[in-house]
N, C-alpha and C positions, 0 to 999 in steps of 0.2 A: 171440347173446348172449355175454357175457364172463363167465367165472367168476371169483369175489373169493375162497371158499373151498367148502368143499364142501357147502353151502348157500343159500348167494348169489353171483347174477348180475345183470350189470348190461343194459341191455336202451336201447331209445332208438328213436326215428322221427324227424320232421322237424322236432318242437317241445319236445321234453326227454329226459332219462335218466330208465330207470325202475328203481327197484331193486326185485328180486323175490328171494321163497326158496321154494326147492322144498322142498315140506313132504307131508305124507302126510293125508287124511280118516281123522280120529281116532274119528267120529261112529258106532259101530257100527250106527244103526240106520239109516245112509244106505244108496243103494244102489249109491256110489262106495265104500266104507271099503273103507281100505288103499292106493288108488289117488295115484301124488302129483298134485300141484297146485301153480300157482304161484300165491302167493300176496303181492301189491303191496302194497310197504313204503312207495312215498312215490314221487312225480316232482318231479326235480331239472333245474334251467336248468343248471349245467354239474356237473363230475364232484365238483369240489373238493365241492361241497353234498351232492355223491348221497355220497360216503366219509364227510365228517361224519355224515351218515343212517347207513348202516353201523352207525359206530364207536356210536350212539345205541341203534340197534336192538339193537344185542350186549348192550350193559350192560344195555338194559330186559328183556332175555332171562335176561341171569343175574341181576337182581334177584330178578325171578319167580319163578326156578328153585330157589333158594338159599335156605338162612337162615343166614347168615356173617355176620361183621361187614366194619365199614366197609373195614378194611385188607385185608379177600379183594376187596371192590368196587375200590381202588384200584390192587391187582395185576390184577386182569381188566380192565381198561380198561388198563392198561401195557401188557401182551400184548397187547390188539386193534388199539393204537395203534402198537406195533411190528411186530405183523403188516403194516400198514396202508405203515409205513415202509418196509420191505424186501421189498413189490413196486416201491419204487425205482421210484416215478414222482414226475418232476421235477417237477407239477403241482399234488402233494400237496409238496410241500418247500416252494412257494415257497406256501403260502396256510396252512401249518400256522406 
């Protein structure tokens, strides 16, 4: 697997990428809790789709997370989008 940041990695076999985040069993009354787990974001045909998913999954994260307004949502998508930039892949340049 590839790491994208300290929570998501990107993953793949012979028929797509898969985007995963390593997350922890939040469930205390499981008999995993605390344990991580990876947990699948979505399967993508090439990367350009799996980074869109990313950059999707981030914001739906801080919406959830959050009660800010619009203009916090618009700088957190700015950041995830130039995080996104400046692993400087030339793959993501040309389909952004």
């Amino acid at each position: 697997m590839i790491k994208i940041d300290e929570n998501f990695y990107i993953d793949a076999d012979d028929n797509c990428y898969t985007l995963k985040e390593k997350t922890k069993v939040e469930d205390k009354k499981s008999k995993n809790y605390g344990e991580e787990v990876w947990k699948v974001c979505g399967f993508y045909v090439n990367l350009e789709s799996l980074l869109s998913g990313f950059l999707k999954v981030k914001t739906r994260e801080f919406v959830s997370s959050n009660e800010k307004d619009i203009k916090d949502l618009v700088k957190e998508i700015k950041a995830q989008t130039d995080y996104i930039k400046k692993l400087n892949l030339k793959v993501w340049y040309d389909w952004w």
